[in-house]
C-alpha positions, -999 to +999 in steps of 0.1 A: +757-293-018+757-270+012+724-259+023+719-226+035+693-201+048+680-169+042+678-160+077+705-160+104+700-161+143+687-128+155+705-101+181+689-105+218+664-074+213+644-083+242+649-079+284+630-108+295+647-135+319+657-164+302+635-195+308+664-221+318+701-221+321+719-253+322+709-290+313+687-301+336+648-304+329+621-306+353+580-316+340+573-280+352+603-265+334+588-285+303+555-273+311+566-236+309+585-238+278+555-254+259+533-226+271+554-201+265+563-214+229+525-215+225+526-179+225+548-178+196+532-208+176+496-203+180+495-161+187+527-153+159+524-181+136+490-188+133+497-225+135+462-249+142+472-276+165+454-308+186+458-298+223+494-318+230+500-347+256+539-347+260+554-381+277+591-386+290+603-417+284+638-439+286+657-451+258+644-484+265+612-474+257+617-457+229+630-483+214+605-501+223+579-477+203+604-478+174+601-518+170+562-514+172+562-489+145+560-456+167+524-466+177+515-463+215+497-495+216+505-522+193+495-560+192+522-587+200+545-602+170+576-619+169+595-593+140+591-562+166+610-582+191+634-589+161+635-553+150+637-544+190+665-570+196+682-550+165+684-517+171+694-524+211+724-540+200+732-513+172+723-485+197+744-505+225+775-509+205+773-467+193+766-477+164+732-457+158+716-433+180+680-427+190+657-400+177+646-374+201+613-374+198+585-394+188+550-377+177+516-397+168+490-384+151+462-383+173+437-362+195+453-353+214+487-352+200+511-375+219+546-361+217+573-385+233+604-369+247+637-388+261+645-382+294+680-385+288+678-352+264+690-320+277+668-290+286+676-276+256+668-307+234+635-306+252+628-276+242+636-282+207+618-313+201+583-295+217+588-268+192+596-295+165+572-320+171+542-308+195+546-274+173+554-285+139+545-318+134+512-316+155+501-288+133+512-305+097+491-340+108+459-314+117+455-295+092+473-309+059+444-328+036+461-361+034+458-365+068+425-354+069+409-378+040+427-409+055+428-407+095+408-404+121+433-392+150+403-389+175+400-426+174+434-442+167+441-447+198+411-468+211+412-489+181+451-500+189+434-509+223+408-529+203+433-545+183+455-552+204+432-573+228+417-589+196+449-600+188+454-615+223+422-630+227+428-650+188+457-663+208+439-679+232+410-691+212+430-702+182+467-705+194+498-682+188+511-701+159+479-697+137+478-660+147+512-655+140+507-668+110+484-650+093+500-615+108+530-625+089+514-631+052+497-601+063+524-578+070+546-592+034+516-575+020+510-544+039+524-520+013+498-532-009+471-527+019+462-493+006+432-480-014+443-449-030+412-433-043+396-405-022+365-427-001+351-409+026+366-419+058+341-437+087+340-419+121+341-441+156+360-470+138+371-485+172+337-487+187+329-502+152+349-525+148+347-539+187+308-542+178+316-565+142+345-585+163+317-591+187+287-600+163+311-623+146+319-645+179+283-646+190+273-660+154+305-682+155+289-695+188+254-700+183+258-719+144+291-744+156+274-776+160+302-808+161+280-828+138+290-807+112+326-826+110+307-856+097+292-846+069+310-856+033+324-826+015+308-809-015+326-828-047+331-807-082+307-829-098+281-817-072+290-784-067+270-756-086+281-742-123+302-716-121+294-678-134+304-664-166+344-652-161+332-614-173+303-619-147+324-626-118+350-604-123+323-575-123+306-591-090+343-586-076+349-555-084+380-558-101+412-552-109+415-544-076+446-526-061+443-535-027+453-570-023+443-572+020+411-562+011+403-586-017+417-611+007+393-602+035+365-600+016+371-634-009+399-656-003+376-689+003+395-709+033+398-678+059+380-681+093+359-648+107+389-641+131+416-643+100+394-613+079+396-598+115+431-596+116+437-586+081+414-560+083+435-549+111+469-547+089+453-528+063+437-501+085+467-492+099+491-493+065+461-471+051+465-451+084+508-444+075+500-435+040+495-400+044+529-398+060+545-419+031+533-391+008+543-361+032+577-374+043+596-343+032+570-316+040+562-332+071+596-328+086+601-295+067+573-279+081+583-292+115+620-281+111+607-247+102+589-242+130+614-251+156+641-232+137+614-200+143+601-204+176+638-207+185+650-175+173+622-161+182+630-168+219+661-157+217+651-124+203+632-123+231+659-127+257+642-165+265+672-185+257+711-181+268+739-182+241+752-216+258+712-232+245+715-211+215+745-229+206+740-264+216+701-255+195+725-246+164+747-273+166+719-304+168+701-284+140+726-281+116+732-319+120+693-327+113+700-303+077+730-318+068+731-326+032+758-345+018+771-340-013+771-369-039+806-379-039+804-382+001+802-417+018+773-405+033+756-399+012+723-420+007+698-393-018+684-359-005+678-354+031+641-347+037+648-325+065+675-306+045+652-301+014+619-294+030+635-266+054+654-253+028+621-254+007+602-237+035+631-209+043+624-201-001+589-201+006+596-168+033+625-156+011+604-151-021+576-137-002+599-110+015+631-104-007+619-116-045+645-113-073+634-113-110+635-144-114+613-152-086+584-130-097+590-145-133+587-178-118+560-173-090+543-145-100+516-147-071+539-151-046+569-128-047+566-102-029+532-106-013+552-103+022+528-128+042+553-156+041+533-174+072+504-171+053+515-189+021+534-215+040+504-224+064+484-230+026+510-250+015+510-269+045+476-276+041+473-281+005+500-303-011+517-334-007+556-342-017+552-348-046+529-319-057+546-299-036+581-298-054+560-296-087+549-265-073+578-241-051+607-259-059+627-225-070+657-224-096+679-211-068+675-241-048+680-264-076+715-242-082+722-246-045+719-280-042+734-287-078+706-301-088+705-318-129+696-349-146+713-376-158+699-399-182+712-438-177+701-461-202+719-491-197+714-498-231+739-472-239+777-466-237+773-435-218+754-416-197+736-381-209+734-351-189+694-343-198+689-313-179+713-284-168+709-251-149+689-228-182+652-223-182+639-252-199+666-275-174+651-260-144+617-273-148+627-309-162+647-311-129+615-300-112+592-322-128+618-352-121+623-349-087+584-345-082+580-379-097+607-393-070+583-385-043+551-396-063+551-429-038+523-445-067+551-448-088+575-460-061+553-487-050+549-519-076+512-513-100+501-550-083+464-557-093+441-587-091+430-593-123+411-623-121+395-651-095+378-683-100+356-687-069+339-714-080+359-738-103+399-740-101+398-710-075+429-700-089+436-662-079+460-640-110+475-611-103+490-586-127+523-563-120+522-539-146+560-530-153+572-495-151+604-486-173+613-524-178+615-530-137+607-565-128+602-578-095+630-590-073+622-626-083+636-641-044+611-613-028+582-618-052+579-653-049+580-653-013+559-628-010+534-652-035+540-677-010+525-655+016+492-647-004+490-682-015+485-692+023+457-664+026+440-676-003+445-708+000+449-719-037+472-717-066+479-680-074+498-666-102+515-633-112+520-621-141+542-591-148+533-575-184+544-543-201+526-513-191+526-502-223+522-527-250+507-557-226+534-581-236+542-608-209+579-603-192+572-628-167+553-652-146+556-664-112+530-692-095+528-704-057+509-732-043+496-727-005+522-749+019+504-782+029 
């Protein structure tokens, strides 16, 4: 399962002086590479980028940003000390090493570099990530219908101090405890339909957190702890089921916001902070979805501006080398029978995907123009790469320019395992009809809808039992982990603060596989 690439390292064409020779950076050494790779990016490639802030950091730190998910600002919780604590020891003992770079997408785009990396690696990772990566979060439309990188930044600084401040007013435990249930449920934080995105959501949101206190303030009277508490017999009739259902809005997929908006026992400050979990697990979806192109594009990019220095005369044979060496290590693809190997490498497959792209565009076989008629042999391979860039996600994207020689080079087929059967089939092979099923399979790997669990709440009595139900509706006979799901019950049962049940039915022919119910702890 070697990967390989259409285009080799260039001859030195050009007479200019290189930029650095050795190991040793310098900020203004760093300074002058990025401008001088601007030239390349921006003037040769066409690429559309947020104006880049670049930090050197230690390891120490970056581990740090690992354990509080890459963000610059983060509010305080005990699992990233835990995950901190974790990857120290691992990194300590050799047993893992650190990324080069970190990159957030904001405005501007903040690229984090280790000050422990060589020149060279410095170079690389500006090219990769202030290049690559900064362009990709810009300009492809996942990012654009789902974040707002002009204002991620401020609202970390909003949430954060919110965060601190609910530890004072209401203690660490509570606080902690409500971040937890919130984060067992932050994959299923997400809205997936296409509603337009509010602007200024950190000023926002500072101006609700504040309303909220002020009305907190001005109703609390202590009298209120007297009075005698509502009984059933007194309480008002409840609505028609079908009525209620409809006033909720459901099913609805997004089981933070349901929370936030109608679990009965929460405080102000406990929507607050759930409202903060799910903003920022709607805020990593686009990257969940772009995983593969995202580092393709930016693996491309560096690969190019690389070359393209050393065509120039930019770069010595001594970088050129090391560059080579820590590149084909990021493309490595292990082949199945290897013990390492864990699936297809994003990096590997979206580079190789992206080197195709230029190939077909430039030196088109038959095949090609029988398979992408529009673009072999159009020769603007920059061109059709920046609109794929911009216009597709993983999954879509496969479905789309995955080529029958890259399926042959990685040795790509599928295998059909029914474990109702003695044997496995072989269901696709290298011929026409082979090619596309292998296509149309691997585009539904990255589809991360069918990845994540089809959770919905189906129903919720708000005014009798207040029992919440949720339905999992079972893809290809795959229950729930029964240890995770009922934990993870446990942790909604504490936000809503009643009995909840799950039942998980039969996509297809609504039978009942399974339920699951979870009582709030006392």
């Amino acid at each position: 399962m070697a990967v390989t690439t259409s285009k080799k390292p260039g001859k030195r064409r050009g007479n200019m002086r290189p930029l650095f020779d050795g190991s040793e950076w310098t900020f203004e050494l760093i300074r002058k590479v990025h401008d001088v790779m601007g030239e390349i990016a921006l003037g040769e490639l066409g690429l559309d980028i947020y104006p880049n802030q670049i930090e050197v950091i230690t390891a120490e730190q970056m581990l740090d940003s690992y354990s509080s998910i890459g963000m610059p600002l983060m509010y305080r919780h005990w699992s990233f000390g835990k995950r901190f604590a974790r990857d120290e020891a691992y990194y300590k003992r050799g047993m893992r090493s650190l990324a080069y770079e970190l990159v957030i997408n904001s405005d501007p785009c903040i690229s984090y570099v280790m000050e422990e990396n060589s020149m060279t690696m410095q170079a690389l990772v500006i090219a990769h990530a202030a290049y690559g990566h900064n362009h990709f979060f810009k300009n492809n439309y996942q990012f654009q219908l789902w974040t707002q990188p002009d204002h991620i930044i401020d609202y970390l600084g909003f949430a954060k101090s919110y965060v601190a401040e609910c530890e004072e007013r209401y203690g660490q435990d509570a606080v902690e405890t409500t971040l937890d249930a919130a984060h067992a449920l932050m994959n299923q934080g997400v809205s997936r339909d296409l509603r337009p995105r509010p602007r200024n959501v950190a000023k926002r949101e500072q101006e609700k957190a504040a309303r909220r206190r002020a009305h907190e303030e001005a109703t609390y009277d202590d009298i209120y702890r007297t009075l005698p508490e509502i009984t059933k017999e007194r309480a008002t009739e409840p609505p028609e089921a079908q009525n209620e259902q409809r006033r909720l809005g459901l099913p609805e997929e997004n089981l933070l916001y349901f929370l936030e908006k109608n679990a009965p026992k929460l405080e102000d400050w406990q929507r607050e902070l759930l409202r903060i979990v799910r903003l920022l697990s709607q805020y990593f979806y686009p990257q969940r979805q772009t995983k593969m192109m995202n580092e393709g594009c930016a693996t491309f990019v560096h690969y190019v501006i690389m070359n393209r220095l050393y065509e120039r005369g930019q770069l010595t044979d001594g970088t050129m080398l090391e560059f080579l060496h820590s590149h084909s290590s990021v493309i490595f693809q292990p082949s199945f029978n290897d013990r390492r190997f864990s699936g297809l490498n994003p990096y590997a497959l979206g580079f190789a995907m992206m080197n195709d792209i230029r190939r077909i565009c430039t030196e088109p076989t038959q095949e090609d123009r029988e398979w992408f008629p529009e673009l072999a042999g159009s020769g603007d391979w920059m061109e059709a790469l920046r609109q794929a860039w911009a216009q597709f996600r993983d999954e879509s994207f496969v479905l789309q320019y995955l080529s029958p020689k890259l399926i042959r080079d990685f040795r790509l087929f599928a295998v059909g395992d029914d474990a109702k059967e003695a044997a496995m089939e072989v269901k696709a092979i290298h011929d026409e009809q082979g090619y596309k099923d292998v296509r149309r399979r691997l585009a539904r790997h990255y589809d991360v809808s069918t990845q994540d669990p089809d959770l919905q709440v189906t129903d919720a009595d708000l005014s009798g039992s207040r029992r919440l139900v949720l339905t999992h509706r079972v893809r290809n006979g795959v229950l729930l982990d029964k240890t995770e799901a009922e934990r993870t019950l446990q942790y909604l049962a504490q936000l809503w603060g009643y009995r909840v049940k799950l039942i998980e039915q039969d996509v297809e022919g609504n039978r009942v596989l399974k339920e699951h119910e979870a009582l709030p702890m006392p």
